[in-house]
MIBA-629420 format. One record per atom (N, C-alpha, C): atom name; residue in three letters; x, y, z. Coordinates in steps of 0.2 Angstrom, whole numbers, always signed. Layout:
<pts>
@atom CA, res ALA, east X, north Y, up Z
...
</pts>
This chain:
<pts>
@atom N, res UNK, east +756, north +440, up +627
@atom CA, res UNK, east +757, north +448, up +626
@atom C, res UNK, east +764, north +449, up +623
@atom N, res UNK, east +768, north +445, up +625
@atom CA, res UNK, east +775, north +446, up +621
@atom C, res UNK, east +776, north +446, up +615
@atom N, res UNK, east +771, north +441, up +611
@atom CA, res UNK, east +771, north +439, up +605
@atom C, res UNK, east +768, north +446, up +599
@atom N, res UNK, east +767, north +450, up +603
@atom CA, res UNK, east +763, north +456, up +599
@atom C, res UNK, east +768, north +463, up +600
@atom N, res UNK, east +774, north +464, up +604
@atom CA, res UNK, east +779, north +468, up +604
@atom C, res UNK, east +780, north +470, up +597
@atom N, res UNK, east +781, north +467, up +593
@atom CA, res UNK, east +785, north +469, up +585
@atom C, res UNK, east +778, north +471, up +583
@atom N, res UNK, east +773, north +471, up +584
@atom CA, res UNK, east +769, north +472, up +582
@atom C, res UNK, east +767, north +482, up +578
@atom N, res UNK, east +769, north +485, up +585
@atom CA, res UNK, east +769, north +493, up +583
@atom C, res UNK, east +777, north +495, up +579
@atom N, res UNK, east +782, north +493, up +582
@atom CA, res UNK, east +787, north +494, up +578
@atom C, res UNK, east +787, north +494, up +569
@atom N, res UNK, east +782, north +488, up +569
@atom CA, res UNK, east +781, north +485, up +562
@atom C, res UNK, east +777, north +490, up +558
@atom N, res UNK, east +772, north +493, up +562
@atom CA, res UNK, east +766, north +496, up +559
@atom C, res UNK, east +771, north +504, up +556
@atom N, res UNK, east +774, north +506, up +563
@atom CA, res UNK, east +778, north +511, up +561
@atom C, res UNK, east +782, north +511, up +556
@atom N, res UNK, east +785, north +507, up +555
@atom CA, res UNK, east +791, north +505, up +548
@atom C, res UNK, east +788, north +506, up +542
@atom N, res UNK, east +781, north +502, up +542
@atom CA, res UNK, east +779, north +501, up +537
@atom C, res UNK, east +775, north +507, up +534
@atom N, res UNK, east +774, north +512, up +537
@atom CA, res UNK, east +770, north +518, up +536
@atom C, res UNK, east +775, north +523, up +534
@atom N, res UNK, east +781, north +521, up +535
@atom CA, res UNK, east +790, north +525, up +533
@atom C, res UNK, east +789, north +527, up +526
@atom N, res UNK, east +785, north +523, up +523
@atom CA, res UNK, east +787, north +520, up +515
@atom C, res UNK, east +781, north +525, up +512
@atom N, res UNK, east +781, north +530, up +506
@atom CA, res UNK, east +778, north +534, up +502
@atom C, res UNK, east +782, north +539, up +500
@atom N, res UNK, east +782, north +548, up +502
@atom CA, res UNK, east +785, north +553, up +498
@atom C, res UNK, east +791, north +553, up +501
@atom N, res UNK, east +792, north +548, up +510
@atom CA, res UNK, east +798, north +548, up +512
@atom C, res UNK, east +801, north +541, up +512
@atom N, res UNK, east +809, north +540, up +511
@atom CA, res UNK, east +810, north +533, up +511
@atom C, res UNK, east +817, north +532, up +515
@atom N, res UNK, east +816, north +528, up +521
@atom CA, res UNK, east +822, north +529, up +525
@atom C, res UNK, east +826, north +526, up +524
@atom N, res UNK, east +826, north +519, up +519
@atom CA, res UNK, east +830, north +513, up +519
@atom C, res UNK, east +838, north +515, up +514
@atom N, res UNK, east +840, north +510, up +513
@atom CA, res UNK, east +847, north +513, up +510
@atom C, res UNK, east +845, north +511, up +502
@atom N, res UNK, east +839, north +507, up +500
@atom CA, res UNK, east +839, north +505, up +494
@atom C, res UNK, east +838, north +512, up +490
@atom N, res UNK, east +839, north +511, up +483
@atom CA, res UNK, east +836, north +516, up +478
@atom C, res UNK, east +830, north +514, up +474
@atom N, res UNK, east +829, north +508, up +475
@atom CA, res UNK, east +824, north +507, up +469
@atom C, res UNK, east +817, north +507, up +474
@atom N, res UNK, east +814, north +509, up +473
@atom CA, res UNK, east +804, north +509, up +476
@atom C, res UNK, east +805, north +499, up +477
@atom N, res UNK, east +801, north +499, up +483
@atom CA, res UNK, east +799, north +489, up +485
@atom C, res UNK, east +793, north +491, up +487
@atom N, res UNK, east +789, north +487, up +480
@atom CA, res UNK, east +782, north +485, up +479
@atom C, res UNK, east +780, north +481, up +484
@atom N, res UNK, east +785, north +477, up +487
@atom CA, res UNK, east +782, north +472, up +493
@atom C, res UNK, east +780, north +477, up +498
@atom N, res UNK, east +784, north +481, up +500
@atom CA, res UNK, east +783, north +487, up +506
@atom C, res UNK, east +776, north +488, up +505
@atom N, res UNK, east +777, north +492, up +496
@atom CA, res UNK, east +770, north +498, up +498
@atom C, res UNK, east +765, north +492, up +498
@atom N, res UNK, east +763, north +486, up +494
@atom CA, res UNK, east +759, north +481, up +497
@atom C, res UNK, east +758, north +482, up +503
@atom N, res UNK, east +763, north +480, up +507
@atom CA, res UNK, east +760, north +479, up +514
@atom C, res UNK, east +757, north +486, up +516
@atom N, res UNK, east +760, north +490, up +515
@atom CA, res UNK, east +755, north +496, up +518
@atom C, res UNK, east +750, north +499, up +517
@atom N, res UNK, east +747, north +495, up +510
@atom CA, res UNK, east +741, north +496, up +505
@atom C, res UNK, east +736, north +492, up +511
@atom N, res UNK, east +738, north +486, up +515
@atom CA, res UNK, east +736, north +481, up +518
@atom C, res UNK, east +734, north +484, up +525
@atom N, res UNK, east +739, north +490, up +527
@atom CA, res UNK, east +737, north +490, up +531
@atom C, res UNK, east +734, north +497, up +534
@atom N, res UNK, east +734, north +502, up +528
@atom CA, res UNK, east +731, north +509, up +528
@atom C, res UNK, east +726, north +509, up +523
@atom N, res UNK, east +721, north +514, up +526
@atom CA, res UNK, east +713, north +513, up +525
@atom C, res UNK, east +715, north +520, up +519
@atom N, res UNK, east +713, north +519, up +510
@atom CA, res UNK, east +716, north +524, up +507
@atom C, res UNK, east +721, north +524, up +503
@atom N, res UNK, east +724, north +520, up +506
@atom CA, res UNK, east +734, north +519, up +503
@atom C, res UNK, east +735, north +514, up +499
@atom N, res UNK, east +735, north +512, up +493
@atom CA, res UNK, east +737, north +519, up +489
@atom C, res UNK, east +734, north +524, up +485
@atom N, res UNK, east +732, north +531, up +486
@atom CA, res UNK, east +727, north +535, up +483
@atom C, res UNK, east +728, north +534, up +477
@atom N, res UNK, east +723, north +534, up +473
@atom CA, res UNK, east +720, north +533, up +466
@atom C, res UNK, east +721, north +542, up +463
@atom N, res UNK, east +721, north +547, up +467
@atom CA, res UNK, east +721, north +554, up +466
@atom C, res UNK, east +724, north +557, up +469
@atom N, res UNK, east +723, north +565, up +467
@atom CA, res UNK, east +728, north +569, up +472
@atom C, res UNK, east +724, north +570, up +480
@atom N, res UNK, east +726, north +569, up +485
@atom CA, res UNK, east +723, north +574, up +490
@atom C, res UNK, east +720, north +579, up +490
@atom N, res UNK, east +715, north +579, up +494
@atom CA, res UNK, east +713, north +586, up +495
@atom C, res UNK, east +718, north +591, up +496
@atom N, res UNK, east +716, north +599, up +496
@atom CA, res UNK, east +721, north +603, up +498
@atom C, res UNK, east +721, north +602, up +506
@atom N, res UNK, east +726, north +605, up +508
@atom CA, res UNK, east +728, north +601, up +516
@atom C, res UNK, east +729, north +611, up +517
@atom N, res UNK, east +727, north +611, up +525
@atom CA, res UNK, east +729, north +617, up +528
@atom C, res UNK, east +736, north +620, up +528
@atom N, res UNK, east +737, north +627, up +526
@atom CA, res UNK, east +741, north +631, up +524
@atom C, res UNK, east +744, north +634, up +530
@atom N, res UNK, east +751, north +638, up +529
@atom CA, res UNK, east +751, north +642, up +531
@atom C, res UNK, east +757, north +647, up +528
@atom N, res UNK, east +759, north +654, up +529
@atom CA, res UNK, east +763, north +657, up +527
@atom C, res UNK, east +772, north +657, up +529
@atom N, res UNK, east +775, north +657, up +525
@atom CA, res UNK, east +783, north +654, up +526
@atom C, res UNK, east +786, north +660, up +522
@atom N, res UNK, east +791, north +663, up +526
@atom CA, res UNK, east +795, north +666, up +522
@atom C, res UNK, east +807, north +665, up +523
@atom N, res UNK, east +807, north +667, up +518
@atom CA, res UNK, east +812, north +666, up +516
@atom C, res UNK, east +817, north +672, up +513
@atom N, res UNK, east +820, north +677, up +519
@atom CA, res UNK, east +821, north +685, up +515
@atom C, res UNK, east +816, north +688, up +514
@atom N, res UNK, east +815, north +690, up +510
@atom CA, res UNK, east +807, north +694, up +507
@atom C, res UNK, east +805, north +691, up +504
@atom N, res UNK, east +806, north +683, up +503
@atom CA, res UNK, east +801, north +680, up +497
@atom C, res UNK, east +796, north +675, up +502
@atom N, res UNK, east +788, north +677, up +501
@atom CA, res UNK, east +783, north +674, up +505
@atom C, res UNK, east +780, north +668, up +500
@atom N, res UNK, east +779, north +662, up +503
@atom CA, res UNK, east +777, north +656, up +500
@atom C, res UNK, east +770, north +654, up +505
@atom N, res UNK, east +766, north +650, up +500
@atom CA, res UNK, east +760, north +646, up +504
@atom C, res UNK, east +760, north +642, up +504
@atom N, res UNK, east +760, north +637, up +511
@atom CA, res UNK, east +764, north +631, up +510
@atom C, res UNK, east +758, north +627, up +513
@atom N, res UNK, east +756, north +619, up +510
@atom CA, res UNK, east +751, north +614, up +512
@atom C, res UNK, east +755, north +613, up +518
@atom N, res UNK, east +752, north +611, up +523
@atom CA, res UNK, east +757, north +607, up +528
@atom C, res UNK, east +753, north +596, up +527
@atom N, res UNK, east +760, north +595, up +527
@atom CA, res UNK, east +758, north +588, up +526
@atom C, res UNK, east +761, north +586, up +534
@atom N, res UNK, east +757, north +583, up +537
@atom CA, res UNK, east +760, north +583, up +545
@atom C, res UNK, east +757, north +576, up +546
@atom N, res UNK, east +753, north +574, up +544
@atom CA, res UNK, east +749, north +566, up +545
@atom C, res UNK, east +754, north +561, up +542
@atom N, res UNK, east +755, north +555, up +543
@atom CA, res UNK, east +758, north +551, up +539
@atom C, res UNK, east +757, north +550, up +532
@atom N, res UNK, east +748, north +549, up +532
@atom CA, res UNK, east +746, north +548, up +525
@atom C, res UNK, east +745, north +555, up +521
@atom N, res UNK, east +745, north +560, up +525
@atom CA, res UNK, east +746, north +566, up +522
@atom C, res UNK, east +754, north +567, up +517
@atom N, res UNK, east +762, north +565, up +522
@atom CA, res UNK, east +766, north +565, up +519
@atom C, res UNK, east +767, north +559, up +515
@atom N, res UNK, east +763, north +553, up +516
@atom CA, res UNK, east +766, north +549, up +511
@atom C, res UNK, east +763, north +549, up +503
@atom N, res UNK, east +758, north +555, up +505
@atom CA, res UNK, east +755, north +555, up +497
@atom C, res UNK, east +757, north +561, up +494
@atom N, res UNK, east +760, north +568, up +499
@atom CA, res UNK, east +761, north +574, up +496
@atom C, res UNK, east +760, north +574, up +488
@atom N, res UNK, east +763, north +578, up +483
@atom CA, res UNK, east +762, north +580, up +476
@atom C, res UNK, east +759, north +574, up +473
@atom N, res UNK, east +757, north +568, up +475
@atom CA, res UNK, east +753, north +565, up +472
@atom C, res UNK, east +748, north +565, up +468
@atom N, res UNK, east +749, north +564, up +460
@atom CA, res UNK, east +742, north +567, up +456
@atom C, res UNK, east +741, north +574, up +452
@atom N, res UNK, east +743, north +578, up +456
@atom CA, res UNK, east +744, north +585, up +454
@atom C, res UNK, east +746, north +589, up +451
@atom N, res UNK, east +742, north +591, up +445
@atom CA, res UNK, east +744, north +593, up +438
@atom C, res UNK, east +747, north +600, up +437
@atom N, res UNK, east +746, north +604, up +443
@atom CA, res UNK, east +749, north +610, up +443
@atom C, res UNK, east +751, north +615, up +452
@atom N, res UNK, east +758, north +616, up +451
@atom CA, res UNK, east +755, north +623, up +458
@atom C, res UNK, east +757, north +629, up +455
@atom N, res UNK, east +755, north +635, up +459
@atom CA, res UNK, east +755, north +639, up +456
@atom C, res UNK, east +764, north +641, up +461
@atom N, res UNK, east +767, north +648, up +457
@atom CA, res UNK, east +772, north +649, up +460
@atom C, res UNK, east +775, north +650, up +465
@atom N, res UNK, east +772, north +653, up +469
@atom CA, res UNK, east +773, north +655, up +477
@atom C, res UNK, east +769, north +649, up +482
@atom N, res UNK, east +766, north +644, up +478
@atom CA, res UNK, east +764, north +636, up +483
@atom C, res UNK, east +771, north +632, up +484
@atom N, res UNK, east +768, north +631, up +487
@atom CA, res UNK, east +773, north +625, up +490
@atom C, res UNK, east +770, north +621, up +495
@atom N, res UNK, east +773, north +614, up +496
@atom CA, res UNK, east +771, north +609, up +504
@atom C, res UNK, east +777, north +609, up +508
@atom N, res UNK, east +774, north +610, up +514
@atom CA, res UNK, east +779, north +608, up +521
@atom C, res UNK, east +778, north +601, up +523
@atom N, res UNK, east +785, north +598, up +523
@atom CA, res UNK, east +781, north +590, up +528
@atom C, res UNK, east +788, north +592, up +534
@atom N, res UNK, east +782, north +590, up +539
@atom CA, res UNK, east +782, north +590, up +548
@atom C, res UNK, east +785, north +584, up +548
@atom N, res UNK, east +791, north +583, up +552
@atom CA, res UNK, east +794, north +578, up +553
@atom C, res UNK, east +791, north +578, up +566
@atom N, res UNK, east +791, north +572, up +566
@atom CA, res UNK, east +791, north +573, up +574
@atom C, res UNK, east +799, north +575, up +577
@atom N, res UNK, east +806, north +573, up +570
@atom CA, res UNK, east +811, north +574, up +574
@atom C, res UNK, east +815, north +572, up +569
@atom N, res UNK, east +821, north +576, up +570
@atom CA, res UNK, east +827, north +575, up +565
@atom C, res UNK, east +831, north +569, up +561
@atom N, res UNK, east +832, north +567, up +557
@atom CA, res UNK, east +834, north +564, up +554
@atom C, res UNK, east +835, north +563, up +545
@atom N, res UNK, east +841, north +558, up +543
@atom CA, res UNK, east +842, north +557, up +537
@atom C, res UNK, east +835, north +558, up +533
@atom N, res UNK, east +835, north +559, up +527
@atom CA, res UNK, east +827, north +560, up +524
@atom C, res UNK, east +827, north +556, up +518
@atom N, res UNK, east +822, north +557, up +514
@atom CA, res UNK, east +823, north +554, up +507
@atom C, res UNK, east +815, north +554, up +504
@atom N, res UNK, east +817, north +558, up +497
@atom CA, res UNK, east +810, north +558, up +496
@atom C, res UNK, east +811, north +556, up +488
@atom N, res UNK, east +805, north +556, up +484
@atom CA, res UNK, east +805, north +552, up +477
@atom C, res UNK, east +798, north +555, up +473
@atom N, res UNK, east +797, north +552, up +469
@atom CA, res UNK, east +792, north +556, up +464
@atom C, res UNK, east +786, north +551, up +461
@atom N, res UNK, east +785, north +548, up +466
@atom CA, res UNK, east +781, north +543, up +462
@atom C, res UNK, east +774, north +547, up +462
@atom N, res UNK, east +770, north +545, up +456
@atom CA, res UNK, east +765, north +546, up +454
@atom C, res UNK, east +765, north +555, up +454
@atom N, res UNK, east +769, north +559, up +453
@atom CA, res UNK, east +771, north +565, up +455
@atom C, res UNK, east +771, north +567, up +447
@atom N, res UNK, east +767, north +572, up +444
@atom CA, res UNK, east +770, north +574, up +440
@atom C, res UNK, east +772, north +582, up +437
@atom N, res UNK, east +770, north +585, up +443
@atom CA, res UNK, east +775, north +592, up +443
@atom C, res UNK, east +782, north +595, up +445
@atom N, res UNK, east +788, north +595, up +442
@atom CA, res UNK, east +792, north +595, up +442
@atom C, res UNK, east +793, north +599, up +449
@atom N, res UNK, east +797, north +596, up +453
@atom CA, res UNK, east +800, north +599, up +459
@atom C, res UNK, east +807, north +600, up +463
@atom N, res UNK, east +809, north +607, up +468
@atom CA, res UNK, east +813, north +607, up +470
@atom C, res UNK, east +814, north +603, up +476
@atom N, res UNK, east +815, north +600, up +480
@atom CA, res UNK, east +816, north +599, up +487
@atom C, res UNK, east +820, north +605, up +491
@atom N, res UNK, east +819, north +607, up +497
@atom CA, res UNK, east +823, north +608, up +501
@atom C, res UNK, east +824, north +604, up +508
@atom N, res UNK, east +829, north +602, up +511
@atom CA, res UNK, east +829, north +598, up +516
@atom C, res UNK, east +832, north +603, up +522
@atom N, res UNK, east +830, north +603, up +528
@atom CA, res UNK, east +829, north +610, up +532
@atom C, res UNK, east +827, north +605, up +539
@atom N, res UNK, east +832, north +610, up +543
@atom CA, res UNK, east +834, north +607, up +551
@atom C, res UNK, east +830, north +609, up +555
@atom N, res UNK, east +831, north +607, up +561
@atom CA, res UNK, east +824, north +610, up +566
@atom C, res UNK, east +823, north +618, up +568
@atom N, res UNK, east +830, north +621, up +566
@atom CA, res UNK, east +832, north +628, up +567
@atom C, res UNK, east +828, north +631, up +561
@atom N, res UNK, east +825, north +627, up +556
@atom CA, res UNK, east +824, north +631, up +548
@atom C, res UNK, east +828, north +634, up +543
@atom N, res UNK, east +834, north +631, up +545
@atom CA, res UNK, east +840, north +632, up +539
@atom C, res UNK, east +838, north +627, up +535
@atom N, res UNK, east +841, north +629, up +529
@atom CA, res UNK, east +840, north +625, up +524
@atom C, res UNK, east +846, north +622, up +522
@atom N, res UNK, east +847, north +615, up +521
@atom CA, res UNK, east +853, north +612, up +522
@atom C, res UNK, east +855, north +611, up +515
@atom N, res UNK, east +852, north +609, up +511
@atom CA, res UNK, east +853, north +605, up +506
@atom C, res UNK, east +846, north +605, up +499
@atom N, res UNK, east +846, north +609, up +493
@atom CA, res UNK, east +844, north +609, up +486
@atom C, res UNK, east +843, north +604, up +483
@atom N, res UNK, east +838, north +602, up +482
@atom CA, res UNK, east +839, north +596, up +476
@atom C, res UNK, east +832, north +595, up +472
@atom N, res UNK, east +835, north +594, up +466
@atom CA, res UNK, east +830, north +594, up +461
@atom C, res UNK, east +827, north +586, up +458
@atom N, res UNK, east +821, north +587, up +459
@atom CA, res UNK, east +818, north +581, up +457
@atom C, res UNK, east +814, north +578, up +453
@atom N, res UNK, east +814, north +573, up +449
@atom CA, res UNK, east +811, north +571, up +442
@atom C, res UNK, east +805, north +571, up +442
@atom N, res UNK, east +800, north +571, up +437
@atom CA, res UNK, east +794, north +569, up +438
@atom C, res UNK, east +794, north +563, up +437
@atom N, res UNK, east +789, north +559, up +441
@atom CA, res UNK, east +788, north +552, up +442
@atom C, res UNK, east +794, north +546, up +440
@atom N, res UNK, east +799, north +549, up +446
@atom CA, res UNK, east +805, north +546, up +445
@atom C, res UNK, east +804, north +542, up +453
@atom N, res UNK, east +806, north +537, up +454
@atom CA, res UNK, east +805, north +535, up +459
@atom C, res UNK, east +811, north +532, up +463
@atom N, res UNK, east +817, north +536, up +461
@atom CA, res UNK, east +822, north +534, up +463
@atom C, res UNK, east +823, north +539, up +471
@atom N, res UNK, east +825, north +538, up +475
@atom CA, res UNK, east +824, north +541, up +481
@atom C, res UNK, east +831, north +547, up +482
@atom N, res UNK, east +828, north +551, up +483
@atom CA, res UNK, east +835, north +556, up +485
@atom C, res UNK, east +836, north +557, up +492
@atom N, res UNK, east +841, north +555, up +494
@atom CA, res UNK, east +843, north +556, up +499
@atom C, res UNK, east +843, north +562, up +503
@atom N, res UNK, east +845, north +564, up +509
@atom CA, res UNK, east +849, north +572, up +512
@atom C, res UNK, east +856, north +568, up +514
@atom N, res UNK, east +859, north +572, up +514
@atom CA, res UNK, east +867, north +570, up +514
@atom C, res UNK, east +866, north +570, up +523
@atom N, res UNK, east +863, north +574, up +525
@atom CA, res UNK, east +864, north +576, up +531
@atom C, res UNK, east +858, north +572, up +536
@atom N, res UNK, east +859, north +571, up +541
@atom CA, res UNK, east +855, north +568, up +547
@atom C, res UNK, east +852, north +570, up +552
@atom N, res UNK, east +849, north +579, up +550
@atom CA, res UNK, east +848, north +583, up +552
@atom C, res UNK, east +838, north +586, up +551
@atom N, res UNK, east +837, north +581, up +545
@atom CA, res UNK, east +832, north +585, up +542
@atom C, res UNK, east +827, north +584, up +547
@atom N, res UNK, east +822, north +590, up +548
@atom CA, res UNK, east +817, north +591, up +551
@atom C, res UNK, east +810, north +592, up +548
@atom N, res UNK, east +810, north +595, up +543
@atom CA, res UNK, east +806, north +598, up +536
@atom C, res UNK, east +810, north +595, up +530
@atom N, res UNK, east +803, north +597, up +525
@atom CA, res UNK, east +804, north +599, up +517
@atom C, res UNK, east +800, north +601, up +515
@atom N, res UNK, east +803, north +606, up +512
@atom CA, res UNK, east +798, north +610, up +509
@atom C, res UNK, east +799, north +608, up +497
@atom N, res UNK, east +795, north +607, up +496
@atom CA, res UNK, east +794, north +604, up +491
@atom C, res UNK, east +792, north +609, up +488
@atom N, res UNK, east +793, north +614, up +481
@atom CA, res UNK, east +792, north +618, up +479
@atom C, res UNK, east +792, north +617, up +472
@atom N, res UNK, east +789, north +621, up +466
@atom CA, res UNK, east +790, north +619, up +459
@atom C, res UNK, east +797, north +621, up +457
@atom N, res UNK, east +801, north +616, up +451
@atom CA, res UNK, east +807, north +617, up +450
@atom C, res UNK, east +809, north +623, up +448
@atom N, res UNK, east +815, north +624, up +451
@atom CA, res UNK, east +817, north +631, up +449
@atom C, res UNK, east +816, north +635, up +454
@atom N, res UNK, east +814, north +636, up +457
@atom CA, res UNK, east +808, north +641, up +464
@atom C, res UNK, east +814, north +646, up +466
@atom N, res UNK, east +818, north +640, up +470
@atom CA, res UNK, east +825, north +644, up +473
@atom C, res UNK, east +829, north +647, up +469
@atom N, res UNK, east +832, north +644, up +465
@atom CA, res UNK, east +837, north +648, up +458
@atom C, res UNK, east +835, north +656, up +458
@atom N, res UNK, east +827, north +654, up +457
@atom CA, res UNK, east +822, north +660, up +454
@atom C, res UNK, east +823, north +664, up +457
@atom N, res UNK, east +823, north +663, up +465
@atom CA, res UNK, east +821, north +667, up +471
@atom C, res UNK, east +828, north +671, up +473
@atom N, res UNK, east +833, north +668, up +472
@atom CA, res UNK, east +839, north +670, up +476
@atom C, res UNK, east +839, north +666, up +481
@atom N, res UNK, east +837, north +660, up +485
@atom CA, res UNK, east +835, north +654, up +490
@atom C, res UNK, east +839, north +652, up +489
@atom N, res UNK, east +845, north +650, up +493
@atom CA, res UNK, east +853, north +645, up +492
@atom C, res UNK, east +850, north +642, up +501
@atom N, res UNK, east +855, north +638, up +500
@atom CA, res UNK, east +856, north +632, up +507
@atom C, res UNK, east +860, north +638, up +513
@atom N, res UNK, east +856, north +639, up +517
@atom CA, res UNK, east +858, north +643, up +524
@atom C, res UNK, east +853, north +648, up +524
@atom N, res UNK, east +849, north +651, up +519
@atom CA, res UNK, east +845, north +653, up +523
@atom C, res UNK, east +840, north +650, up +526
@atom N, res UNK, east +835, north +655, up +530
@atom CA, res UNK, east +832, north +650, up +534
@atom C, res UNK, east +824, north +653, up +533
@atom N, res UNK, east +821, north +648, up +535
@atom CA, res UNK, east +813, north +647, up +533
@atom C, res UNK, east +810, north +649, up +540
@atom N, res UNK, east +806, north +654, up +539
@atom CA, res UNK, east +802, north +654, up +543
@atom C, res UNK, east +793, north +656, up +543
@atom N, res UNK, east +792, north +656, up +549
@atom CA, res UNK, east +780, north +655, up +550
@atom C, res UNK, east +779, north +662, up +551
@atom N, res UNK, east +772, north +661, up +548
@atom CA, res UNK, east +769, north +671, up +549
@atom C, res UNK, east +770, north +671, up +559
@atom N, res UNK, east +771, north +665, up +561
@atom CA, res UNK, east +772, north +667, up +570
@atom C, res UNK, east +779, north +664, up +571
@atom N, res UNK, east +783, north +664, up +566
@atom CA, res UNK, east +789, north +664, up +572
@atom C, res UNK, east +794, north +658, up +569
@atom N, res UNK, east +797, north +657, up +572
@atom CA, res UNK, east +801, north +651, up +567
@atom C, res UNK, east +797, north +643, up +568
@atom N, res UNK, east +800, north +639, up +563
@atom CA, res UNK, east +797, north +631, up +561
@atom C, res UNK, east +796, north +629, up +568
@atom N, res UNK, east +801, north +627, up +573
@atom CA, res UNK, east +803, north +627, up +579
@atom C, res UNK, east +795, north +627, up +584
@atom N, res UNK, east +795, north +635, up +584
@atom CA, res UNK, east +791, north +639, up +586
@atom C, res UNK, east +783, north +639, up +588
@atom N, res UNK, east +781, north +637, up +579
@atom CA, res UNK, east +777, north +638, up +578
@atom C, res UNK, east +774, north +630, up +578
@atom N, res UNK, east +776, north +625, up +577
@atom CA, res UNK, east +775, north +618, up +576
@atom C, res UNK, east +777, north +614, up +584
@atom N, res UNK, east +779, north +617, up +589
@atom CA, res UNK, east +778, north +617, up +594
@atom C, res UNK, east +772, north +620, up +597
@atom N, res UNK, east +769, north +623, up +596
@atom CA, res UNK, east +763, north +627, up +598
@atom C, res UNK, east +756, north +622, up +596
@atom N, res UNK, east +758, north +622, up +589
@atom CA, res UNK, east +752, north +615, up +588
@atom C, res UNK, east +750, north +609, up +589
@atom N, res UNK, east +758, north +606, up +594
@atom CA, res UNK, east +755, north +601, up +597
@atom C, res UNK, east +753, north +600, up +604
</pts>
């Protein structure tokens, strides 16, 4: 029995690795996503995902429809594939808890903005991402709980800066994502 302990820790690490990346490297490790191809039914998608259930998010007056990506394989494939969104889409990824974040662009070819966003639904930190860039961007901060992933420029567009705060047609991120589980 003991010799099977590293066993779930391992599984979970290895599932870390897609549109999030916790590690401190910058470059994408093909050995990872191998082992993860090894160990998920699906992974690595050849296409985009289905569209994933929605919900409404606003910010000031500006209302957005947001995928929710809350599964692991859900968040590790997000924008995957994806040849267009319209302007007011956007994906939310569900984190279970707060933490450094890091996301990249692999196989991604719609130009996007990141938003990295606390448990309260403040938006911490802006950052813009390359198409199928695979270099990971980090959040400076060790806070994130969401991301909301949006086409580039969205915030600029919107008048959207870091501090305001995102909220659900019922209530805050918090709130609302409490309720669901």
């Amino acid at each position: 029995m003991r010799n099977r302990c590293w066993l779930p820790p391992l599984l979970v690490g290895l599932l870390m690795v897609g549109c999030q990346r916790e590690s401190t490297a910058q470059k994408p490790m093909p050995a990872t996503n191998s082992a993860v191809a090894a160990l998920v039914p699906g992974w690595p998608p050849r296409g985009p995902q289905p569209k994933l259930p929605t919900t409404k998010l606003f910010m000031g007056t500006e209302e957005v429809t947001a995928e929710l990506a809350v599964t692991q394989i859900q968040i590790m494939t997000g924008m995957m594939f994806r040849t267009n969104m319209l302007e007011n889409d956007g994906m939310l990824f569900v984190f279970p808890n707060a933490e450094q974040r890091a996301f990249y662009m692999r196989n991604t070819i719609v130009p996007l903005t990141v938003a990295y966003i606390d448990p309260e639904g403040v938006i911490l930190e802006l950052h813009d991402l390359k198409s199928r860039d695979e270099t990971s961007v980090f959040s400076k901060s060790d806070q994130i709980q969401f991301v909301l992933e949006m086409n580039r420029g969205w915030f600029s567009r919107h008048n959207i800066s870091t501090g305001a705060v995102v909220a659900t047609e019922r209530g805050s991120l918090r709130e609302f994502f409490q309720r669901k589980r």
